[in-house]
N, C-alpha and C positions, 0 to 999 in steps of 0.2 A: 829742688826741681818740682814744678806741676805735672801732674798728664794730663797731655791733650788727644785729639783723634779728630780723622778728617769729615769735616764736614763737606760733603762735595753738593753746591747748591743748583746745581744744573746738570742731568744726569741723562744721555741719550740713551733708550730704552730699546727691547730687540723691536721694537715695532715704530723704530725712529722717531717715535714721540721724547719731547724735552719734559723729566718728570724732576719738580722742585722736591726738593730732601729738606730744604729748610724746615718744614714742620714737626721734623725729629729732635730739635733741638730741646724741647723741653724732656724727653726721651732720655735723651743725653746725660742732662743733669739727671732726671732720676736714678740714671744708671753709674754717676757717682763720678761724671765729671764738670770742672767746672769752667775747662776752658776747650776753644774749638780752635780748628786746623780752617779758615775759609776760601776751600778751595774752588777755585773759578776756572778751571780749567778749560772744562765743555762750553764758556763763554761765548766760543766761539760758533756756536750751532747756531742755525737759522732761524731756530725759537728761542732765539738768548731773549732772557729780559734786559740784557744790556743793551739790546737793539731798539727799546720802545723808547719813544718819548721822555715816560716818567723814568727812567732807570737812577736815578736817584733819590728819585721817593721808595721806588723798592728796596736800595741800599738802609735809608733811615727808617725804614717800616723794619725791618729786619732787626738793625740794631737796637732799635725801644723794644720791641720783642724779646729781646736778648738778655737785655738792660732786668727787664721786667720778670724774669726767669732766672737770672744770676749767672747766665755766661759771658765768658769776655773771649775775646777773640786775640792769642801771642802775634799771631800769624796768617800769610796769605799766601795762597798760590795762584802766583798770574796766570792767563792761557800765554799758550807761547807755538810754537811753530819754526820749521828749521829755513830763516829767513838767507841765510849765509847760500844754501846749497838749488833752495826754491826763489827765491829772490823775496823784493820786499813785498807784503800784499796789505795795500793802503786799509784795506774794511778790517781785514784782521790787526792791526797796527791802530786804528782808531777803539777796538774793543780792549785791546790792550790797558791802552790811555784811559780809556773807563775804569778799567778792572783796579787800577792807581788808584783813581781818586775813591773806586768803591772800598776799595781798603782802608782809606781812611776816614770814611766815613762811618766805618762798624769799630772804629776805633783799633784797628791790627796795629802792632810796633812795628812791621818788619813784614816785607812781602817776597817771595820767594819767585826764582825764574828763572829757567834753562838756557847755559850757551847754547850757540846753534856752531854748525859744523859746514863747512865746501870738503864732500867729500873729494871734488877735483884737485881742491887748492889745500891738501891737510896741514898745510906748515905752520906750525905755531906762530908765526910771526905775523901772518898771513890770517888765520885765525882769531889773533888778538886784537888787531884793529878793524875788522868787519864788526867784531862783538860790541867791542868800546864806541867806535860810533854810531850803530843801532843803540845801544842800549844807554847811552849820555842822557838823553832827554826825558828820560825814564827815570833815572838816577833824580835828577834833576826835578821834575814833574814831583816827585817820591816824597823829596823833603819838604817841596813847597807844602805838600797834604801832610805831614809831621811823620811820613811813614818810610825808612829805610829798604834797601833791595839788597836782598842775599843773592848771591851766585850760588847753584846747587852744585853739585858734583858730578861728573856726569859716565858714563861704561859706554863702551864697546859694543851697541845695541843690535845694529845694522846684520844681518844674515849674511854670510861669509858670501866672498872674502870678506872677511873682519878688518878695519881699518880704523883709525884711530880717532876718536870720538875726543872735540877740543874738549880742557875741564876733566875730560878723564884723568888726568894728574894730576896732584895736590899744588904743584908747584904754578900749572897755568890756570889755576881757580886760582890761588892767591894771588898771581899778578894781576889777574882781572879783577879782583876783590880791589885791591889798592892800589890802582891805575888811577881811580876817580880821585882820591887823596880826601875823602870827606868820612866822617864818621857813621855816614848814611848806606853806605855802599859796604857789604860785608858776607858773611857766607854761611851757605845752608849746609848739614851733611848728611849725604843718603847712606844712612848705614847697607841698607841692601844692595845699591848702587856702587859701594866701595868692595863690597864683599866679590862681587864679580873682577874687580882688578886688585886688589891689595890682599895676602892671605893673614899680613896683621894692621890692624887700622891704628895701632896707637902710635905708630911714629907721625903720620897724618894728622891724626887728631892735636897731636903735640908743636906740629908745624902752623896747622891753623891755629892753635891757643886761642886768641883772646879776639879775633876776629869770629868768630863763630858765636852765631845768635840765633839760630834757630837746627831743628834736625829732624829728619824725617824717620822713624822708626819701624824696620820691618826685616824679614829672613828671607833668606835662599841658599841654592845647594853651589852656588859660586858659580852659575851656568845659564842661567835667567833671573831676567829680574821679575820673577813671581809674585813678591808684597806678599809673603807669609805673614802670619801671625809669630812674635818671638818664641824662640825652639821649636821651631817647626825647621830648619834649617842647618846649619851651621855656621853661624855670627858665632862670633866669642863675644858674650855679652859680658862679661864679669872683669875683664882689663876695659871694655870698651867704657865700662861705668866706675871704675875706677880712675881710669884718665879724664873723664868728665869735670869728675871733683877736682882732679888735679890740676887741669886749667882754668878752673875759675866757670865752669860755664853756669850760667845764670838762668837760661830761657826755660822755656817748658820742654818736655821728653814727648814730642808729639807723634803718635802712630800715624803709618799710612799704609796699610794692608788693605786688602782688596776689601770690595764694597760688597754687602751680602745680597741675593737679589731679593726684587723687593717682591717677588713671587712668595718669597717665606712667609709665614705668617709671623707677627712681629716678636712671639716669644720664642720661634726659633733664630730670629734676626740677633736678639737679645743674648742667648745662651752666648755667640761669639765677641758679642763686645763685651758680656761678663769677664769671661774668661780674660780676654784685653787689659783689661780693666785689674784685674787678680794679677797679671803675668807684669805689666807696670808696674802697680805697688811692688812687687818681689824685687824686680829690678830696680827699683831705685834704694831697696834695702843691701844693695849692692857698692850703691855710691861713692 
């Protein structure tokens, strides 16, 4: 396995300004990784560069950048919104359909994206075809650009009453996984996101096997989803990295702990993805 860590290229700031991160990338590599997380989450802001004209020259401006520096990019994180429960909303749905082809335009294997939930209607059954046909054209669009969608994993987010969050089970993230029947369509796993529903993740892990391509890496106390840095929490890392190996998993070991702010000055920004970066290597001395 490589380490990777989240590059989040569009970052709303306490002063609602949209500030690009992408210039940390060379950072990155110095800091002794060679691969990135390209998360597009905030895509959705009113200062998206996905909203201009050129936004695909900004996609291939990025990736020669990239290229030219020595990162590659495992993975993508789509923006996403809970379409099931707020209904469809056509501009976020069109930034979406960008954020596809911007993935594969930086060259990402695999793009990543959250079920959505009706908290009114939570039936699984009910849930699984809202998702499958929102997210078909997507699947769809994904392979045309050479780039696959993982289903993430998903907890019990919502403030009590607590209700059941679809994907929060292994069992309807896999049937959503291979409902599509193509080898494009597969699955993310949020280690901190399991931690809050499962108190051992290797039966999970053992269940997804060989559909699982990408994974999100980070801690908590089983009660929020925080996005620690590992051991900061309680994950069991040490079965979680040994069933890794034991299923064959292939991708990168990609962190997604919270973003440092950028009020730091950059060699205190530094100390914590050092540290990232040390607790990765260990763990994967774990495998």
């Amino acid at each position: 396995m490589k380490l990777s860590t989240t590059l989040n290229l569009f970052i709303l700031d306490s002063d609602k300004g949209m500030r690009p991160y992408y210039d940390e990338i060379r950072n990155y590599k110095e800091l002794g990784f060679d691969s990135l997380d390209f998360i597009l989450c905030n895509a959705l802001g009113k200062d998206s560069p996905l909203r201009r004209d050129d936004w695909e020259d900004f996609g291939k401006r990025i990736a020669e950048f990239s290229e030219m520096v020595g990162i590659e990019y495992h993975q993508s994180h789509l923006p996403y919104y809970n379409f099931a429960y707020q209904g469809r909303n056509p501009d976020k749905d069109e930034l979406i359909r960008r954020s596809v082809i911007m993935a594969g335009i930086v060259g990402a294997k695999w793009t990543v994206t959250h079920p959505a939930t009706n908290y009114d209607l939570p039936s699984p059954a009910d849930s699984f075809r809202t998702n499958y046909d929102y997210f078909a054209p997507y699947v769809e669009l994904a392979e045309k650009n050479g780039v696959g969608v993982c289903f993430e994993n998903m907890a019990d987010f919502r403030e009590p009453p607590f209700k059941p969050w679809y994907c929060a089970k292994v069992e309807e993230l896999i049937a959503l996984a291979d409902s599509y029947g193509t080898p494009f369509s597969k699955i993310c796993w949020d280690f901190g996101h399991a931690n809050l529903v499962y108190s051992d993740q290797v039966p999970c892990l053992r269940a997804v096997g060989s559909r699982l391509k990408t994974v999100h890496v980070h801690d908590n106390w089983g009660q929020d989803d925080n996005h620690l840095p590992v051991f900061f929490g309680n994950v069991k890392w040490e079965p979680i990295m040994k069933t890794l190996t034991g299923i064959g998993y292939d991708g990168v070991f990609s962190f997604e702990v919270k973003r440092i702010p950028w009020t730091l000055p950059l060699e205190m920004r530094n100390a914590q993805w050092k540290y990232v970066k040390t607790s990765g290597d260990y763990l994967l001395t774990l495998a």
